[in-house]
N, C-alpha and C positions, 0 to 999 in steps of 0.2 A: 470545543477545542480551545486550549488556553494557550494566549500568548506565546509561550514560551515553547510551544510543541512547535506554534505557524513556525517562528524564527527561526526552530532546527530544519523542519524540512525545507524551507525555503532555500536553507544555507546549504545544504545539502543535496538538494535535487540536480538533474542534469537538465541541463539547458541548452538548446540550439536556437544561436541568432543569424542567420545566416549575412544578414550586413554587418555583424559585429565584427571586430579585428580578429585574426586568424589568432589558432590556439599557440600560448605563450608555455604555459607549463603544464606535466601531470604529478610531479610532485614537489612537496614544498622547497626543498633544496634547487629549484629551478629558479629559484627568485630573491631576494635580497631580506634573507631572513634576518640578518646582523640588523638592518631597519626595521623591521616589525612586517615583512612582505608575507602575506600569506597564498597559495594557490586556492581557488575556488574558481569553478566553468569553467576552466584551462586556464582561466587567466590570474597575474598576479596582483593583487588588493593590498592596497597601501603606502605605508611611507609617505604618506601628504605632504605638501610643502609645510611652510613654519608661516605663521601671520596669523591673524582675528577673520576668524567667519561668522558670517551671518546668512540667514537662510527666512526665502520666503516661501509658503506652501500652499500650494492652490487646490481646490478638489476641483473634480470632471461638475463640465456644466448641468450634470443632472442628480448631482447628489445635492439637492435641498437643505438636507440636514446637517449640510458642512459650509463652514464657512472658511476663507482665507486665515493664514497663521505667520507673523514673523516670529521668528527666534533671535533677538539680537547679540546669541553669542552659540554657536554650534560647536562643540568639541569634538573633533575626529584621531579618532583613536589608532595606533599605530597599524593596524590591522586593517586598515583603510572603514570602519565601523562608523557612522553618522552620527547613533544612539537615537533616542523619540524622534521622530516625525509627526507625533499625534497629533491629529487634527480635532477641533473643537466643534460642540454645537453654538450654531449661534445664536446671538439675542436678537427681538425682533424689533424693533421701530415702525409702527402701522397707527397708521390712522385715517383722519379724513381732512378735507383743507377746506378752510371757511373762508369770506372775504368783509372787509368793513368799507364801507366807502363814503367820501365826504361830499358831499351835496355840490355841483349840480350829479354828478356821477352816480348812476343805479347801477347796486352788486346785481349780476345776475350769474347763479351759480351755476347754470346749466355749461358755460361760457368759460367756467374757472377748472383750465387745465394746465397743469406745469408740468419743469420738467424736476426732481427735486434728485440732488447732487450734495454725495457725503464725502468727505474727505476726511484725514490724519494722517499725520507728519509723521514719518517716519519712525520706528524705536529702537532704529541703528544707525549713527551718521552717516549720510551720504544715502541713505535705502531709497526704494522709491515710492514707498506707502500706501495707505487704503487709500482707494477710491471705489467708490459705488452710484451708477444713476439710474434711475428709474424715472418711470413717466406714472404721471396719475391715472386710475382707471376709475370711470365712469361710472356710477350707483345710482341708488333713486335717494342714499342722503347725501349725495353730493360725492365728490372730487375723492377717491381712494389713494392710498400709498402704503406702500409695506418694502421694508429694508431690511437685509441681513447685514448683522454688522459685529465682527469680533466684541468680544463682552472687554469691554475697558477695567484696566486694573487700577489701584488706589494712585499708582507711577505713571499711567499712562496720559499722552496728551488727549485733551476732548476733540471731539469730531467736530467740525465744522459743516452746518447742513444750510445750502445754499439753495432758495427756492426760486425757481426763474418761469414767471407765467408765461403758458405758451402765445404765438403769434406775434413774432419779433420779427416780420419779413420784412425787406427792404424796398416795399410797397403796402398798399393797402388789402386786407384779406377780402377777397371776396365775397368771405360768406356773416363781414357785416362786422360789430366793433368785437375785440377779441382782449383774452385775457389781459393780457401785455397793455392794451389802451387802459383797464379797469384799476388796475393794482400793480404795485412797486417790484420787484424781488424782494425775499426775504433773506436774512443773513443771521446763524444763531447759532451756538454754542451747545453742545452733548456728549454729557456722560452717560454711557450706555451701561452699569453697572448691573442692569438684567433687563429684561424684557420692559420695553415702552409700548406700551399696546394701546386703542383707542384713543390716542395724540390728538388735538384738534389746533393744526396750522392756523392761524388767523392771518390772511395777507391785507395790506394795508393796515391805516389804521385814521381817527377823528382829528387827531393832531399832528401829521406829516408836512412835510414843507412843500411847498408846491412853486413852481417858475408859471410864469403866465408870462407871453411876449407875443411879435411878430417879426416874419424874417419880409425883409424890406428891398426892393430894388434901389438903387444909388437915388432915384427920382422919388420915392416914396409911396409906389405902389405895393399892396403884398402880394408875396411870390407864393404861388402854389404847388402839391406836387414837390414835401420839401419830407423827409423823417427827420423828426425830432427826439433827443433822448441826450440825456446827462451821462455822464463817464463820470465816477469818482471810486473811492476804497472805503471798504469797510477796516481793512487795516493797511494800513502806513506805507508795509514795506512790499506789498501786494501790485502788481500791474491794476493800471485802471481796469474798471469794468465797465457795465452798464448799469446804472443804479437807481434808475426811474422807470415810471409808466413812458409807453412812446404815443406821438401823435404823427398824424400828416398833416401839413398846412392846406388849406381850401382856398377859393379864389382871392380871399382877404390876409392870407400868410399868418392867422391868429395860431397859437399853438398855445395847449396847455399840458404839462406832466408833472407828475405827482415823486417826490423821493421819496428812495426806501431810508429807513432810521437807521441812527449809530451810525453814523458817514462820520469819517475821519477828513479833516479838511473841506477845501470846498471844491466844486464839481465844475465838471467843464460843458458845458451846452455845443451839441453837434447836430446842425441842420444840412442831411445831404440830399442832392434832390434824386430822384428816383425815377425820372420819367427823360432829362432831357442831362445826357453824360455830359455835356459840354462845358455844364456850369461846375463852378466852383462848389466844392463843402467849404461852410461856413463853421468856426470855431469862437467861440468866447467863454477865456478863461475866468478861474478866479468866482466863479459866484457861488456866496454863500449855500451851504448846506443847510443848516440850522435855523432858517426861517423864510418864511415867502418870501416871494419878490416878483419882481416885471424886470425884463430882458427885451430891449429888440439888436437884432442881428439884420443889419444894413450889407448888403451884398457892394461890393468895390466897385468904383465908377471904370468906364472906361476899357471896358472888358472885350467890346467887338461884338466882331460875329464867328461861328465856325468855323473852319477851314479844312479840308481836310489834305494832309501832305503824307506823302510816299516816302517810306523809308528805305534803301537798299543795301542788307545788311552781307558783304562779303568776306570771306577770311579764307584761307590756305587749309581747305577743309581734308585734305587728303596727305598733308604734311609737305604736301611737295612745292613746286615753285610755281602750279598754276591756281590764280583767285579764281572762288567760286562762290553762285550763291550761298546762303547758308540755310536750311529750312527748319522750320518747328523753332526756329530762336523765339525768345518771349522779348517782347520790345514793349518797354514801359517808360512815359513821359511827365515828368510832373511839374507842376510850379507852387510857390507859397508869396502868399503876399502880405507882406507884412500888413500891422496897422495902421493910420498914421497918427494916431494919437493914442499913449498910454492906454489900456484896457479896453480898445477896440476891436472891432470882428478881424482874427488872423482866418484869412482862405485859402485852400487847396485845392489843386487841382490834379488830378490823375487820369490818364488812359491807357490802356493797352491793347494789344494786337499781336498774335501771330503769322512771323513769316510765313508764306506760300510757298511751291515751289522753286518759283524765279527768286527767292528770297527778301520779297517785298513783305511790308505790312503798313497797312494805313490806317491813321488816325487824325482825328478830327479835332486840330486848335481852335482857341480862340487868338484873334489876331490884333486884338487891342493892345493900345498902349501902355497900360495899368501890366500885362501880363506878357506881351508879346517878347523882353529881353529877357524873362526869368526860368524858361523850359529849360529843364534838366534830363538828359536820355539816362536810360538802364536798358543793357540786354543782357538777357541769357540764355547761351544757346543749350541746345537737346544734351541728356546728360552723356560724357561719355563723349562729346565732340573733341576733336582737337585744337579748337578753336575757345578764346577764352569773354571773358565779359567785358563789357563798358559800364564803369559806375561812374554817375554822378558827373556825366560831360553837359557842359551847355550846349544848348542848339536851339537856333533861330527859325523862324517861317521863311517858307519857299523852297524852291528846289531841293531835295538834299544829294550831295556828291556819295558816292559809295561810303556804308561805315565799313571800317576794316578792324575787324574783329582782333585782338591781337591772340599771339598762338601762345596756347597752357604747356605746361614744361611736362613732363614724362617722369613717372615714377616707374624704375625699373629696379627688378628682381630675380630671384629665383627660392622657390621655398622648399626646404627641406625637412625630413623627419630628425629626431634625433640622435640617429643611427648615419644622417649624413646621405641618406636616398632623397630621393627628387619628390615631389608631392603631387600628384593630379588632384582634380578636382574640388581642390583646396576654394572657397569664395574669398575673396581680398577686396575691401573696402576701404575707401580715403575720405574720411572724415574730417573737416575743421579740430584745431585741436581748442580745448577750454585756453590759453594759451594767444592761440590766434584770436578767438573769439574777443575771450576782455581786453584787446587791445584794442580793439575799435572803438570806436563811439557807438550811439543808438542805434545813428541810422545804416551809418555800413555793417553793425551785427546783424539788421534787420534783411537789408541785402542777403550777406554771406549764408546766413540758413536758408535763404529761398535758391540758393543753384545746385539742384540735384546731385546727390553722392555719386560717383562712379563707383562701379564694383566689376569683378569679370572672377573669373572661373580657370583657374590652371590647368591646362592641357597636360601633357603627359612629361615634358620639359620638364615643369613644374615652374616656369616662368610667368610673368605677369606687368603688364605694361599700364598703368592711371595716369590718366590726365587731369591737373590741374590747375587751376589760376594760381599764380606764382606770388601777387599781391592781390588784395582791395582796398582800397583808400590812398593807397602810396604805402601800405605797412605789407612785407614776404612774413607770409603764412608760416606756419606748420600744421601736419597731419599726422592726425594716429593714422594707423595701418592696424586694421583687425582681419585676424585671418581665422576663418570657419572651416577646419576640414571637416571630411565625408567620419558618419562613422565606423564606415569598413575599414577604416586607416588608423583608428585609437591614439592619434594625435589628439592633444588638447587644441582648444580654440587659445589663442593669444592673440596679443594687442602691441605692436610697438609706438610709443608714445613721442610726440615732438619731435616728429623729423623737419627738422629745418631748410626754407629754401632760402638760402643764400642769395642767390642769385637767379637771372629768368633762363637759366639754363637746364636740360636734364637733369636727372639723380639716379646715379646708377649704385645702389643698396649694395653691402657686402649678404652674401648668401644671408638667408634669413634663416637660420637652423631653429624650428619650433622646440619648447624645454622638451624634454623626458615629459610623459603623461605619469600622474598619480592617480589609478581609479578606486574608487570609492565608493561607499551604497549603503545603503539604509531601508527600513521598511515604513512605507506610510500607514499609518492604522487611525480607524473612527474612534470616537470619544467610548468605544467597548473595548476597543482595542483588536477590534478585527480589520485583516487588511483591506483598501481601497485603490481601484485601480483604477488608471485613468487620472492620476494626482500630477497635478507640475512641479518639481522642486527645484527652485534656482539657489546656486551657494555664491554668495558676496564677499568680495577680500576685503576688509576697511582699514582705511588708511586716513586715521583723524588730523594731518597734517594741512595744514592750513597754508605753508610756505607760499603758494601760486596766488595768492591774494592779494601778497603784498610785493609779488613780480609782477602784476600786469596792470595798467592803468584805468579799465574802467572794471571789473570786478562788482558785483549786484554786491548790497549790503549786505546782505545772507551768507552769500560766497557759497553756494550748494553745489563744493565738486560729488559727483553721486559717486558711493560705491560701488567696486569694479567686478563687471558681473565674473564666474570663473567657471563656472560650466550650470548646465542644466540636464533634465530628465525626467524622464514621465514613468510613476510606477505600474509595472506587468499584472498580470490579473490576482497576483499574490501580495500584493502593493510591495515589492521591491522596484525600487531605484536606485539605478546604476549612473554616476557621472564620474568625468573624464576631468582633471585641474590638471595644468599648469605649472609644474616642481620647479 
């Protein structure tokens, strides 16, 4: 059957979706032909909004022989028409992964399992790009691996294959010394231009750098019962990673680990201990990458003993004017203590605990001098509470007085179609906005993504009440608002962006009226050109504007606002896909 036969009947045939939106037209004059509307399945196709598409295409997890597709520019034809969706074979990446290792350390391959992780940036601003992981599997010549991976064109960026040996637990493996203690990760560059087959990874290598040290009590015993492992980048503009072999320290606190090559600056050494929470992680910055060395890490004088103190965490959980416990809040304590001389050990200290029902939680300080003024509380309570967070309060040992939660402001609404009817079942999400985000610093962005999104579900009103924290840090947020209707309703999904909280008071939204939907479709087809069902296709608005970068004060060097998704669809057993945009 040729191409061109699938595409008539497909276009052609009757179709019953029974959750689909109720029938719109039975002939074309029912629809807004003057825009290019056509009727097909009762319904009218077309008239897309105006802006840059892009589209990523995924096949069902049992077609092998397909691999993922960006298109970084999609033309949709006034007919509401997608045009190719074809999906690709892909090339393969397979091999086997060897190890080198430098004396006193014996490779032993039986041992040498990873987890081996492919990546590519995007090849439409803002998109969200390849990724692929796999884990090695076990042979009699050693360590396997095998990747699918879109075939790279002469414009494409290379793949980034990041090899990370298994057995990185936050103790010692049971079952004896493990990949992770043998050899480094690996970090390395791929153009996949056709099949790479019979690969042979070499981890490690005879001239690597290696840290040798011990982590020390204030007195100069070694501390045991410590992980050891270096943080540094393979590129610049990269969050740190993990870039060495790990060790645990033994009753003498010796440690040694091994770096992986091509480190970009130098690496930071982190000794946490693993057995007794009390103690501080130990940090020393700044040590070279690019050649051996010796490191000891002296733990702070003065530090105490244990203690453990009751926290009682209350707020106005029911909105009204009686205090209650608060339960399932997360309560987390931390302190940092400086060095005291230029390029010495910085230490941290963290705990946490969840409230009970009385809405207590306890953890256990240390009560020394060195540490005892420096605790810093963070709560957050269950998502969806009425009640809002605590960042970054001091608090001292001993008793503590009730915390009193302060109370989240109300986002209120009412959602409607674009006809001006009420919406059910619509889902409404309140997300940080990028906005809010880069206006923090590190550490309160690092907070604000850890306090769970609220979301709820519109009733038959078509009303919707979120609660949110109003500030973090002393800065009032904004929130997108993304609203997901049901597909029986052929509303498009929409997003309203940067609503601003003024103040710690309600917000009461004017009617949110969702646009007019434009639907759309296309057919997915295998590299013969026959259809595929069970494919994902998501279509992206892109918006190369950069404006927000140079609005908000901490902004990543990158500045990767992602492009905005505007609908999705899975194709039917004839590979048509059907979605719903946004006009």
């Amino acid at each position: 059957m040729t191409r061109a036969l699938l595409l008539a009947l497909s276009l052609t045939a009757c179709l019953s979706v029974p959750e689909g939106p109720k029938q719109e037209c039975k002939v074309a004059s029912d629809c807004d032909t003057a825009n290019g509307e056509v009727c097909d399945e009762g319904l009218c196709w077309g008239n897309p909004p105006e802006g840059t598409f892009a589209a990523v295409i995924s096949p069902p997890s049992d077609r092998k022989d397909l691999v993922s597709k960006e298109l970084s520019q999609v033309v949709i034809s006034d007919a509401g028409w997608l045009g190719d969706l074809g999906l690709e074979v892909p090339v393969v990446f397979s091999g086997h992964l060897d190890a080198l290792c430098t004396a006193p350390t014996i490779c032993d391959r039986t041992k040498l399992s990873a987890t081996i992780t492919v990546t590519r940036a995007s090849q439409f601003h803002g998109g969200p790009g390849f990724k692929a992981v796999v884990a090695s599997e076990s042979s009699p010549d050693g360590p396997t691996f095998e990747v699918a991976l879109p075939r790279t064109n002469p414009t494409d960026a290379s793949y980034i294959v990041t090899v990370v040996p298994d057995g990185r637990g936050e103790s010692p493996s049971t079952g004896g010394v493990t990949a992770a203690q043998i050899v480094p990760p690996l970090h390395l560059e791929l153009a996949a231009l056709s099949s790479l087959t019979a690969q042979t990874i070499t981890l490690g290598a005879l001239d690597l750098a290696s840290i040798d040290g011990q982590v020390m009590s204030s007195t100069g015993v070694g501390l045991p019962e410590h992980r050891i492992v270096a943080l540094g980048h393979w590129e610049a503009s990269a969050p740190a990673t993990e870039v060495s072999t790990i060790d645990y320290t033994g009753s003498d606190g010796k440690f040694r680990i091994v770096l992986s090559k091509d480190l970009v600056g130098p690496v930071e050494i982190v000794a946490k201990p693993y057995k007794n929470p009390s103690l501080p992680t130990l940090h020393l910055f700044n040590v070279p990458s690019g050649s051996s060395t010796q490191r000891t890490l002296v733990q702070p004088a003065g530090l105490g003993n244990p203690t453990s103190v009751m926290f009682p965490v209350r707020g106005l959980v029911d909105g009204g004017g009686s205090v209650d416990p608060v339960r399932g809040a997360r309560v987390r304590v931390t302190a940092s203590i400086a060095p005291i001389m230029v390029g010495g050990v910085y230490a941290t200290f963290s705990a946490e605990a969840t409230t009970d029902d009385a809405g207590n939680a306890s953890i256990d300080m240390l009560d020394g001098a060195t540490i005892r003024d420096l605790y810093k509380l963070e709560v957050v309570p269950p998502v969806s509470s009425t009640v809002g967070t605590v960042f970054d309060r001091s608090v001292t040992l001993g008793p503590q007085a009730n915390i009193m939660l302060p109370s989240r402001i109300a986002l209120r609404g009412v959602v409607k179609d674009a006809q001006g009817e009420l919406l059910s079942d619509v889902q409404v999400t309140a997300r940080p906005s990028l906005r809010f985000t880069w206006s923090l610093e590190d550490k309160p962005q690092a907070f604000l993504s850890a306090i769970p999104t609220p979301s709820v579900l519109t009733p038959k009103s078509g009303e919707f009440v979120l609660f949110v924290d109003p500030t973090v840090a002393g800065v009032f947020g904004t929130y997108d608002l993304v609203f997901e209707p049901s597909a029986k309703s052929g509303a498009p999904s929409w997003s309203q962006g940067d609503i601003a909280i003024a103040q710690a008071t309600d917000v009461l939204l004017p009617d949110v009226v969702l646009p007019d939907a434009a639907r759309v479709h296309g057919m997915v087809t295998d590299a013969s050109g026959l259809p595929v069902e069970g494919s994902e296709v998501k279509l992206f608005r892109i918006d190369p504007s950069l404006a927000l970068c140079s609005e908000v004060s901490h902004a990543p060097d990158t500045c990767p606002i992602p492009a905005k998704l505007q609908g999705r669809g899975d194709s039917d057993d004839r590979g048509l896909v059907r979605l719903t945009l946004p006009r």
